[in-house]
N, CA, C and O atoms as a GROMACS GRO file, in nm:
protein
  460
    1UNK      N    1  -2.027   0.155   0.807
    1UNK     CA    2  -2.027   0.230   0.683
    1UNK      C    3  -1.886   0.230   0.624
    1UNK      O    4  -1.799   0.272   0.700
    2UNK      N    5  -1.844   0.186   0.489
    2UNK     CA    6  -1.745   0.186   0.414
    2UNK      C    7  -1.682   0.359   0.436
    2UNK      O    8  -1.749   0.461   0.442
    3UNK      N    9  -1.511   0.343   0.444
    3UNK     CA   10  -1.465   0.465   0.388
    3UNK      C   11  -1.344   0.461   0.341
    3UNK      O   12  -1.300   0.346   0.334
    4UNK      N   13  -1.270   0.545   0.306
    4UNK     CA   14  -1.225   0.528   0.190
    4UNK      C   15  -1.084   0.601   0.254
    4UNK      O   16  -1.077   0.719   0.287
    5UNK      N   17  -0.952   0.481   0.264
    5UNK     CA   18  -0.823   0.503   0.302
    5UNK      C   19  -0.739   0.488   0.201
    5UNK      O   20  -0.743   0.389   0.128
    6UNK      N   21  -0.644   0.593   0.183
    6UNK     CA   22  -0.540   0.502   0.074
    6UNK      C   23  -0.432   0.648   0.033
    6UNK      O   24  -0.392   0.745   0.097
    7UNK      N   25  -0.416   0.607  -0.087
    7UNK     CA   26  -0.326   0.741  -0.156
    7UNK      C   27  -0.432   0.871  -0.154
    7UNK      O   28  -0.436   0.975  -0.088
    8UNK      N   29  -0.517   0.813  -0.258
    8UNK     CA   30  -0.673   0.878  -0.262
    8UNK      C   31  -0.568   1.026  -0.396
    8UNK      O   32  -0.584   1.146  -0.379
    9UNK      N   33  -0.477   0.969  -0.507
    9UNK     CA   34  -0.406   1.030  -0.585
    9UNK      C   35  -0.535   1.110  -0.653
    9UNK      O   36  -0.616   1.026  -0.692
   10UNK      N   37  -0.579   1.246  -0.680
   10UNK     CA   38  -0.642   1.278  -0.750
   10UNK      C   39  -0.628   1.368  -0.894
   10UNK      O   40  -0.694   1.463  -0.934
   11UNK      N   41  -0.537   1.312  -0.941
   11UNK     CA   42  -0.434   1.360  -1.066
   11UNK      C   43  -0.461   1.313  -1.211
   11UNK      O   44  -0.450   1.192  -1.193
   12UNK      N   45  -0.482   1.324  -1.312
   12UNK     CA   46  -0.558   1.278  -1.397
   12UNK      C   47  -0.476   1.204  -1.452
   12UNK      O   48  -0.520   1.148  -1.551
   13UNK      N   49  -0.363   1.180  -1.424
   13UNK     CA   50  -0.242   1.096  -1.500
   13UNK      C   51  -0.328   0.954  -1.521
   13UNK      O   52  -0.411   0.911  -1.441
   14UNK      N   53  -0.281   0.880  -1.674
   14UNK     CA   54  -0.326   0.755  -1.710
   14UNK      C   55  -0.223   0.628  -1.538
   14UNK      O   56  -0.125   0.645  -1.464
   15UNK      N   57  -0.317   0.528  -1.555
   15UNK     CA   58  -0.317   0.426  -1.464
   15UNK      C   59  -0.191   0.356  -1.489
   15UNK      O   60  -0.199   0.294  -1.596
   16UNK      N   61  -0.089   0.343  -1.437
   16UNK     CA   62   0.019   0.228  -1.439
   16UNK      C   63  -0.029   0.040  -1.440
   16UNK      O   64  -0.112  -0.011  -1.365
   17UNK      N   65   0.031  -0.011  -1.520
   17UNK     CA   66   0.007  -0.130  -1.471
   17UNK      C   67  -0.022  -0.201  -1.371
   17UNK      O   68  -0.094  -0.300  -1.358
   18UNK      N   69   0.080  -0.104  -1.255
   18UNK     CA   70   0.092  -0.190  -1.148
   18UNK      C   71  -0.027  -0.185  -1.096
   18UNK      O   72  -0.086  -0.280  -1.044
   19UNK      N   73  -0.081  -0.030  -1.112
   19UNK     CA   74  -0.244   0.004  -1.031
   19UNK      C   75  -0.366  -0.043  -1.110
   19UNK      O   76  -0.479  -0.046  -1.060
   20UNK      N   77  -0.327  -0.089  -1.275
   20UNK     CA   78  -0.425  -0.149  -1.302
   20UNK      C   79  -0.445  -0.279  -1.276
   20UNK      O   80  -0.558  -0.324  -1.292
   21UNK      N   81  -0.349  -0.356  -1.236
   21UNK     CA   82  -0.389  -0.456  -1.182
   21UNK      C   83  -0.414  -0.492  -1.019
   21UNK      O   84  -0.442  -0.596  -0.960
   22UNK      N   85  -0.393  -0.365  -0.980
   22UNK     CA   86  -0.437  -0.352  -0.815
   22UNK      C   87  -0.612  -0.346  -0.821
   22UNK      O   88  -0.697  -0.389  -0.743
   23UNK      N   89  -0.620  -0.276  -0.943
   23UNK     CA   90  -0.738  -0.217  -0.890
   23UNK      C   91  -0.810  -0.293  -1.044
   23UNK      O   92  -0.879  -0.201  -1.088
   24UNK      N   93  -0.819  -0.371  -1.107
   24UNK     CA   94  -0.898  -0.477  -1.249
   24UNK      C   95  -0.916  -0.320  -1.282
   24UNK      O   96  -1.028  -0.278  -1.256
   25UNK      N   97  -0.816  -0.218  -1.339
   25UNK     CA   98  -0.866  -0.136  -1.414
   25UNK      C   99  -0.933  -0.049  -1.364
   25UNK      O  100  -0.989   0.015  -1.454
   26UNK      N  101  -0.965  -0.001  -1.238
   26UNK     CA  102  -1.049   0.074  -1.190
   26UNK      C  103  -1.186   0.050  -1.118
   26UNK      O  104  -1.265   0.126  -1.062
   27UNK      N  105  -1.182  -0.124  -1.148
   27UNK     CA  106  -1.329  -0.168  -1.105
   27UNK      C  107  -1.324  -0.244  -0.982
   27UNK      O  108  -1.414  -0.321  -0.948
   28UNK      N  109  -1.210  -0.219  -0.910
   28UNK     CA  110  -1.230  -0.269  -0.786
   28UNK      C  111  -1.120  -0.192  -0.688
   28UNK      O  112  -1.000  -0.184  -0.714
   29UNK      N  113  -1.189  -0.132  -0.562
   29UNK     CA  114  -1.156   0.005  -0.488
   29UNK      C  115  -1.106  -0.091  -0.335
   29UNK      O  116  -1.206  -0.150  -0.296
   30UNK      N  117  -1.028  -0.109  -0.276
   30UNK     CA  118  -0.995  -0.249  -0.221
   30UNK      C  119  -0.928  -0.120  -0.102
   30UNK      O  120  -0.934  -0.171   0.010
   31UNK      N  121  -0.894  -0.037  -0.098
   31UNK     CA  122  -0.892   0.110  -0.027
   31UNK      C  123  -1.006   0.069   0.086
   31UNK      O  124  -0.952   0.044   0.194
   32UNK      N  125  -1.112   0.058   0.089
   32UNK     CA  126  -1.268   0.089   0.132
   32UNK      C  127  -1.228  -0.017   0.244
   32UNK      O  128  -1.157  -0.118   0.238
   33UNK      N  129  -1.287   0.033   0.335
   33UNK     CA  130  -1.268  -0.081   0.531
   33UNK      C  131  -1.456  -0.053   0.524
   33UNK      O  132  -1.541   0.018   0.470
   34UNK      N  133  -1.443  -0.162   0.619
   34UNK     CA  134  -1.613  -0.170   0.686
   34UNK      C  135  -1.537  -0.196   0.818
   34UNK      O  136  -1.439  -0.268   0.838
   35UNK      N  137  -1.630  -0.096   0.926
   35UNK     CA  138  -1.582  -0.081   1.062
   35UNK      C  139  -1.603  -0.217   1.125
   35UNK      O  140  -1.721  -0.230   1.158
   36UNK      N  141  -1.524  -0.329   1.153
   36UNK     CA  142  -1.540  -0.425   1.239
   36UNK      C  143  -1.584  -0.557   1.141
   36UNK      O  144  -1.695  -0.577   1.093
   37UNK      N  145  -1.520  -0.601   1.134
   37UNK     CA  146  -1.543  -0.750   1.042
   37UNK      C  147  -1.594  -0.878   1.051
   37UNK      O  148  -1.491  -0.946   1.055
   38UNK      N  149  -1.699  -0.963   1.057
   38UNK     CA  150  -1.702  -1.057   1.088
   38UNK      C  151  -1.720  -1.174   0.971
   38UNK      O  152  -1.700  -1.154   0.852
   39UNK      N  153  -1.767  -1.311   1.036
   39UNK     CA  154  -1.777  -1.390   0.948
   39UNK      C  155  -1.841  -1.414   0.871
   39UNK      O  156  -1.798  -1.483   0.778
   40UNK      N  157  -2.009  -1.359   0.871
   40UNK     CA  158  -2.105  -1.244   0.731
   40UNK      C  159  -2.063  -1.180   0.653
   40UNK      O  160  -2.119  -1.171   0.543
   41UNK      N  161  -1.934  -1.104   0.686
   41UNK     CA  162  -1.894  -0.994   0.605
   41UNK      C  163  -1.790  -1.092   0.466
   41UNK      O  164  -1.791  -1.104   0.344
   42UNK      N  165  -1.709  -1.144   0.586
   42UNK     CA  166  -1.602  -1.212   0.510
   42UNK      C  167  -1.636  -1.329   0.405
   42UNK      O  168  -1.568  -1.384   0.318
   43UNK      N  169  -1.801  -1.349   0.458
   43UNK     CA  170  -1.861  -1.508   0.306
   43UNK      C  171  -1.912  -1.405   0.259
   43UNK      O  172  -2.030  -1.436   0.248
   44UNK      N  173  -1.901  -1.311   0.226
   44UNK     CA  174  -2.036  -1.241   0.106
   44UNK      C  175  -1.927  -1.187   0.041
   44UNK      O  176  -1.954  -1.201  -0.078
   45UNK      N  177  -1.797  -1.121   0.051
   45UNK     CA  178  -1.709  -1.021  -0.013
   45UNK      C  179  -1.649  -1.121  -0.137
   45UNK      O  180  -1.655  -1.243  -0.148
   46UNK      N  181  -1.599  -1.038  -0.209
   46UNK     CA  182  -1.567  -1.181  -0.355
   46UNK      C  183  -1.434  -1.141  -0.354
   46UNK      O  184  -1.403  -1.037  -0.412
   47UNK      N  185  -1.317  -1.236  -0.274
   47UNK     CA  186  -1.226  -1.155  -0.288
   47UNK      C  187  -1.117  -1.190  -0.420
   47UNK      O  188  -1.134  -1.309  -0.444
   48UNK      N  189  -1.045  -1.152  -0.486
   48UNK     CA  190  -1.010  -1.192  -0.604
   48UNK      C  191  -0.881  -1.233  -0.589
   48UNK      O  192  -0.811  -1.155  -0.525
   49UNK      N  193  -0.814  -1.359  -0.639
   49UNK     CA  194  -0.636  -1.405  -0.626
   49UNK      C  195  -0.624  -1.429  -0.747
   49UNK      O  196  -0.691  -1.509  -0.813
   50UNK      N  197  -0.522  -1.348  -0.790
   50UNK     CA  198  -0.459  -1.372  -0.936
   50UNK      C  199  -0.340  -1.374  -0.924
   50UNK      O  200  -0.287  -1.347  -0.816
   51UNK      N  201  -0.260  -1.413  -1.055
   51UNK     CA  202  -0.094  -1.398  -1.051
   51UNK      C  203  -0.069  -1.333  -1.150
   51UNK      O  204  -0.097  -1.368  -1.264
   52UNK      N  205  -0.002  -1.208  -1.113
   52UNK     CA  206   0.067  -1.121  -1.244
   52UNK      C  207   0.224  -1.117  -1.241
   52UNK      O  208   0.296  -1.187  -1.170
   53UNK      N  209   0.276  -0.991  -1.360
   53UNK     CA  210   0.382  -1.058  -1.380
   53UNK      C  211   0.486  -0.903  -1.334
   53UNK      O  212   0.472  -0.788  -1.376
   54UNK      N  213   0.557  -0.941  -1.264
   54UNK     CA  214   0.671  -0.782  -1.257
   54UNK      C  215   0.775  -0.806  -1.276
   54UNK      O  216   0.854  -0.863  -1.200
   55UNK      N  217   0.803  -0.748  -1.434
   55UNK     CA  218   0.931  -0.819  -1.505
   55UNK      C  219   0.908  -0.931  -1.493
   55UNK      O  220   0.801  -0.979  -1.456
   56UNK      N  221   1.044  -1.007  -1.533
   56UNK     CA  222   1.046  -1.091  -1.505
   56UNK      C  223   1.003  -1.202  -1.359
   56UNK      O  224   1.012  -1.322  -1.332
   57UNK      N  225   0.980  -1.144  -1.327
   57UNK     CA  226   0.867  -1.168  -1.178
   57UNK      C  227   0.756  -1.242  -1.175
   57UNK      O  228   0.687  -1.226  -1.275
   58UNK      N  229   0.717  -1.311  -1.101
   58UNK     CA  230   0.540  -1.312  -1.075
   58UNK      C  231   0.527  -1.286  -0.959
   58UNK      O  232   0.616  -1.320  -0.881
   59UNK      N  233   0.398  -1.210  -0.905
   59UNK     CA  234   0.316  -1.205  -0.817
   59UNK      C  235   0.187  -1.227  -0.815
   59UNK      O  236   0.116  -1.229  -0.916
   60UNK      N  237   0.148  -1.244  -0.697
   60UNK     CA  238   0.029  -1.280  -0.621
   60UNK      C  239  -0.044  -1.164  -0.568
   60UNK      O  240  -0.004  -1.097  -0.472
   61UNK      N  241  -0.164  -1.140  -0.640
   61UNK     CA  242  -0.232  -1.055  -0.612
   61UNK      C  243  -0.364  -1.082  -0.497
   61UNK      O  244  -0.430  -1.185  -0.515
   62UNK      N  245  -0.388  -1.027  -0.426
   62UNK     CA  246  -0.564  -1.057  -0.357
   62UNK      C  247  -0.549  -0.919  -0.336
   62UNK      O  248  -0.466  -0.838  -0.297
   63UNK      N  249  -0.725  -0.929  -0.402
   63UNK     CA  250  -0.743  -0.765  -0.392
   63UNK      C  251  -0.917  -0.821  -0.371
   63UNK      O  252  -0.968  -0.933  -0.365
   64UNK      N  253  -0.979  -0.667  -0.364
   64UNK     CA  254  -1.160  -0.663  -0.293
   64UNK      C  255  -1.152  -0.675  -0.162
   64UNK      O  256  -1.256  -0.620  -0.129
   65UNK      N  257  -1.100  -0.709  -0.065
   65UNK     CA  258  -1.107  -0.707   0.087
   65UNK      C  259  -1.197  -0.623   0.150
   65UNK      O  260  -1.232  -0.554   0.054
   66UNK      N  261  -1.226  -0.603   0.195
   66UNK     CA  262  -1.323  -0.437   0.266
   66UNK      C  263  -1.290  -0.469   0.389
   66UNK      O  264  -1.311  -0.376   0.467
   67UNK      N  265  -1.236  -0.589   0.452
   67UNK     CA  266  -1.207  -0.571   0.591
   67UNK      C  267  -1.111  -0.454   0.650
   67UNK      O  268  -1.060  -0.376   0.568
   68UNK      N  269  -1.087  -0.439   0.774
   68UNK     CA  270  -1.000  -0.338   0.858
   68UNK      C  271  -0.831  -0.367   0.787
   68UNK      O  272  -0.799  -0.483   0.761
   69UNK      N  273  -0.765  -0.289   0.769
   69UNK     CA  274  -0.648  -0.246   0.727
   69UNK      C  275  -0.565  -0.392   0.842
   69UNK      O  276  -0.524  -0.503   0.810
   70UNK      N  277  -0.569  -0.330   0.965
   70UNK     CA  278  -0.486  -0.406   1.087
   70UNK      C  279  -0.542  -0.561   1.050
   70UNK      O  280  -0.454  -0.647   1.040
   71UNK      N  281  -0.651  -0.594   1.034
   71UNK     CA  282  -0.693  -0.768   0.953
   71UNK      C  283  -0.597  -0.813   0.863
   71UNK      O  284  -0.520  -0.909   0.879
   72UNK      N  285  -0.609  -0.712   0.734
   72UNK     CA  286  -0.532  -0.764   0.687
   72UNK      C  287  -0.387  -0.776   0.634
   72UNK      O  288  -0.342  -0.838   0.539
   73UNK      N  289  -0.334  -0.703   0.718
   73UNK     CA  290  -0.178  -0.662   0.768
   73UNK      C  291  -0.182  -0.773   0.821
   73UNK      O  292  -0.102  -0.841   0.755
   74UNK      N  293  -0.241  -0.859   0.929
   74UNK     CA  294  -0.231  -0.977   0.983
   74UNK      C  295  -0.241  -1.077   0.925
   74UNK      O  296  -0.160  -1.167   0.947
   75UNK      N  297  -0.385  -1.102   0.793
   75UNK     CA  298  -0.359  -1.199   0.702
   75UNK      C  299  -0.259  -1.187   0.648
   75UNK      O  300  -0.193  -1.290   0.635
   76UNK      N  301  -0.210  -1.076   0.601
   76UNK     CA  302  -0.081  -1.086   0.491
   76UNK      C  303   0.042  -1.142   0.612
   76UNK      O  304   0.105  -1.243   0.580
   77UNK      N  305   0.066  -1.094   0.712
   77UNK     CA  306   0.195  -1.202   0.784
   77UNK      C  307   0.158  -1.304   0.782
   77UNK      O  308   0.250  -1.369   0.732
   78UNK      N  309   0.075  -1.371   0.806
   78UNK     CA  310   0.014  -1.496   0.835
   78UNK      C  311   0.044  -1.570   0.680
   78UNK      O  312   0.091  -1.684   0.670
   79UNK      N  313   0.007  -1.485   0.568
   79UNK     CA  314   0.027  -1.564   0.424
   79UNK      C  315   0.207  -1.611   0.385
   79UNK      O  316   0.264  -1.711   0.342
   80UNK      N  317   0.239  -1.501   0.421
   80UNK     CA  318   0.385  -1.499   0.426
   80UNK      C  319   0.476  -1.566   0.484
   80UNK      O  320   0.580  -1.594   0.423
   81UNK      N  321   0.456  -1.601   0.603
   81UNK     CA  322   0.499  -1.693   0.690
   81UNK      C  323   0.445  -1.842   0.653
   81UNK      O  324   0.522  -1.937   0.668
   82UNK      N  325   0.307  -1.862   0.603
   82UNK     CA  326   0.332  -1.980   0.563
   82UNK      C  327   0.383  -1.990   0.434
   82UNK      O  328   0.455  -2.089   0.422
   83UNK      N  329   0.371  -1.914   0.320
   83UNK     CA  330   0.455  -1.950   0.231
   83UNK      C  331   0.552  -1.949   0.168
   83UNK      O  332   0.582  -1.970   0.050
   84UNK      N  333   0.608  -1.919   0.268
   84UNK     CA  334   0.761  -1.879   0.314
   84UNK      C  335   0.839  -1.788   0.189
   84UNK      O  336   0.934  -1.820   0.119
   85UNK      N  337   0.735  -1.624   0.193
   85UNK     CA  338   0.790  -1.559   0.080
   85UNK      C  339   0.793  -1.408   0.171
   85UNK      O  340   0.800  -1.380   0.291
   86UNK      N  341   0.786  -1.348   0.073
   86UNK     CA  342   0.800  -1.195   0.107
   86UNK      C  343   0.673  -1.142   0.044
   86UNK      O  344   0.614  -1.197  -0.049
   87UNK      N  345   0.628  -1.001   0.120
   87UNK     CA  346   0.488  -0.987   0.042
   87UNK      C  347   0.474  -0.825   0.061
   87UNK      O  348   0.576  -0.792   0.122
   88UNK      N  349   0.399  -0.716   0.039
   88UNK     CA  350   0.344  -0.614   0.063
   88UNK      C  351   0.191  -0.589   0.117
   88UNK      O  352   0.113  -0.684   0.128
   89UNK      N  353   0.158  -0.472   0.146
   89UNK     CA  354   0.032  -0.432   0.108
   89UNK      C  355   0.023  -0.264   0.098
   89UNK      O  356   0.054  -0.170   0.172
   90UNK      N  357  -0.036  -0.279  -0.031
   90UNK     CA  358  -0.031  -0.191  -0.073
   90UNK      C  359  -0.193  -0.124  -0.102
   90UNK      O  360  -0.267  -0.192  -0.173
   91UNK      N  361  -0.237  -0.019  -0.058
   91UNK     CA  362  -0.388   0.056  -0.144
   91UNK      C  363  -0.449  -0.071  -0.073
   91UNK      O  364  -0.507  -0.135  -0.162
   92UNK      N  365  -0.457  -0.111   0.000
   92UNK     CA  366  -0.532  -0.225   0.086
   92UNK      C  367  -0.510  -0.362   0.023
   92UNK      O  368  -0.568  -0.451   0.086
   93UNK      N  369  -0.421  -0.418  -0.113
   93UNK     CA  370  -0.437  -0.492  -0.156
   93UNK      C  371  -0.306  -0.569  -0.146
   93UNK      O  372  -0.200  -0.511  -0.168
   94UNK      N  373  -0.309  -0.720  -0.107
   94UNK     CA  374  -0.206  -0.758  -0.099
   94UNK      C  375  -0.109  -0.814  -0.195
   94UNK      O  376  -0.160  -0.880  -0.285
   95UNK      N  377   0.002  -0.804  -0.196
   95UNK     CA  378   0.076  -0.831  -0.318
   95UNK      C  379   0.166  -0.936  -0.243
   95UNK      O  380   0.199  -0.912  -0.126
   96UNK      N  381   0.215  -1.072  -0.317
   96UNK     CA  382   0.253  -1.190  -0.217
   96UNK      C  383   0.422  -1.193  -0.350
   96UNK      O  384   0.388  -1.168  -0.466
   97UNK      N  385   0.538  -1.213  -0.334
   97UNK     CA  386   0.623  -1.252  -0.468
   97UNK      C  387   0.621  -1.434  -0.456
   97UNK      O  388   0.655  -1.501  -0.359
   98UNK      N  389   0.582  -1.470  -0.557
   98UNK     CA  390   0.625  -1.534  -0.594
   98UNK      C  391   0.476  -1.612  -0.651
   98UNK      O  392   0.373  -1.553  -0.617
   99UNK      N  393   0.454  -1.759  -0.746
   99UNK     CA  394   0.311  -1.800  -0.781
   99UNK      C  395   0.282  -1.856  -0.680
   99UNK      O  396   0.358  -1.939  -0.630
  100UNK      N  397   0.126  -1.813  -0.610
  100UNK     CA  398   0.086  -1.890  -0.489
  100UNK      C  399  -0.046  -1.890  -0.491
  100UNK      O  400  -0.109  -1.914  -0.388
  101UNK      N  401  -0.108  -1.862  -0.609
  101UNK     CA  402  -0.271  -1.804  -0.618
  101UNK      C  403  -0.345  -1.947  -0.524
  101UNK      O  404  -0.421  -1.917  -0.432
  102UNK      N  405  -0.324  -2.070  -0.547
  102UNK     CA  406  -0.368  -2.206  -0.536
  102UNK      C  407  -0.364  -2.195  -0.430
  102UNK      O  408  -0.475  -2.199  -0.377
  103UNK      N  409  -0.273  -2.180  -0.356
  103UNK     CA  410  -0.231  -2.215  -0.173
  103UNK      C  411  -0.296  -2.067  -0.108
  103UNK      O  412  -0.317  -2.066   0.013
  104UNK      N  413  -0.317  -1.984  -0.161
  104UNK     CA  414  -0.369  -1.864  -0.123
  104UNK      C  415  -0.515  -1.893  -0.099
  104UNK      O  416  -0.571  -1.896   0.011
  105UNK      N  417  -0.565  -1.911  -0.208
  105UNK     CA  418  -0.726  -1.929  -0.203
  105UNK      C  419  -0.743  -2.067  -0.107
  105UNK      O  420  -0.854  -2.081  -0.056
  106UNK      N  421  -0.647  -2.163  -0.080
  106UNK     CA  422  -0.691  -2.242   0.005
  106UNK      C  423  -0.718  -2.161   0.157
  106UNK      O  424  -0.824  -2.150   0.218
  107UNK      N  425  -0.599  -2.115   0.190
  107UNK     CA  426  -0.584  -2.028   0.302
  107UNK      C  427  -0.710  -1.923   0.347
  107UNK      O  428  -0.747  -1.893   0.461
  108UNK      N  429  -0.758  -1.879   0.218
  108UNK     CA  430  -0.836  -1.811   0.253
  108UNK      C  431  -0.978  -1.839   0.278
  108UNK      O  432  -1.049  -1.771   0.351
  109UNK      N  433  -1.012  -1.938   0.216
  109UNK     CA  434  -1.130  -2.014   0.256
  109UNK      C  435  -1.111  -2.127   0.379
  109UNK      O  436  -1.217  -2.173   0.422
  110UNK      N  437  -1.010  -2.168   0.428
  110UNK     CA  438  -1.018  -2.217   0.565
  110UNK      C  439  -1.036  -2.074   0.661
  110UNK      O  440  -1.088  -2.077   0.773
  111UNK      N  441  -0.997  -1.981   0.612
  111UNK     CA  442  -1.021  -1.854   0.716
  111UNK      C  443  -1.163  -1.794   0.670
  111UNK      O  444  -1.175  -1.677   0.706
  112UNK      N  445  -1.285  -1.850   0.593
  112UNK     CA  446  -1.393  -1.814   0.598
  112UNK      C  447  -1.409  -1.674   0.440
  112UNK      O  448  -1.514  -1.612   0.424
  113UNK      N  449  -1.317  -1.657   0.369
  113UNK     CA  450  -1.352  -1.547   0.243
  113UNK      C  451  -1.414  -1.651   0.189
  113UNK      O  452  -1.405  -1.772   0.213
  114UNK      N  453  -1.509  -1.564   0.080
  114UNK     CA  454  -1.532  -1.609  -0.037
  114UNK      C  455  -1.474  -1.615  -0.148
  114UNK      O  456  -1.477  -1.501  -0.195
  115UNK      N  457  -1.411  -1.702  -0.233
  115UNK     CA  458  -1.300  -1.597  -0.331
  115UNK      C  459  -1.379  -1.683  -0.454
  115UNK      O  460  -1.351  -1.662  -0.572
   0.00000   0.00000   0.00000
């Protein structure tokens, strides 16, 4: 059963950029774990890689995950190390610096997502 980890901010303040693009505006809750993950779980989930911009910046977004937090704390070293950048995770969603959407979604479909 899905539940629901995160800030969990319940403040009526308007959405920052940064969280609207964590979250497509509100329409995707990437917070949410399913207890124990497998390789069913991981082809059906749609997970999303985009590149946005901070400042002068770009990043690498993947967000929708529902896997376990500790998963993907591990994908995200694992992304990082191969693409030899620096990255976060943040509200369950990973944030990668630098443009990598291409090499990301490869990565992630040799590891079985759907994206």
């Amino acid at each position: 059963s899905p539940r629901k980890v995160g800030s969990g901010s319940s403040t009526n303040r308007p959405m920052s950029k940064q969280e609207k693009q964590r979250t497509a505006n509100g329409s995707i809750d990437s917070s949410l774990q399913v207890s124990g993950s497998d390789e069913t779980t991981k082809a059906t989930e749609k997970v999303q890689v985009l590149e946005a911009r901070r400042g002068n910046k770009v990043v690498t977004i993947v967000r929708g995950m529902s896997s376990p937090m500790d998963e993907r704390k591990g994908l995200l070293k694992e992304l990082k190390k191969k693409l030899g950048g620096g990255g976060t995770l943040v509200d369950g969603v990973i944030e990668l610096q630098g443009a990598h959407a291409e090499k990301v979604l490869t990565l992630l479909k040799d590891r079985g997502y759907d994206s």
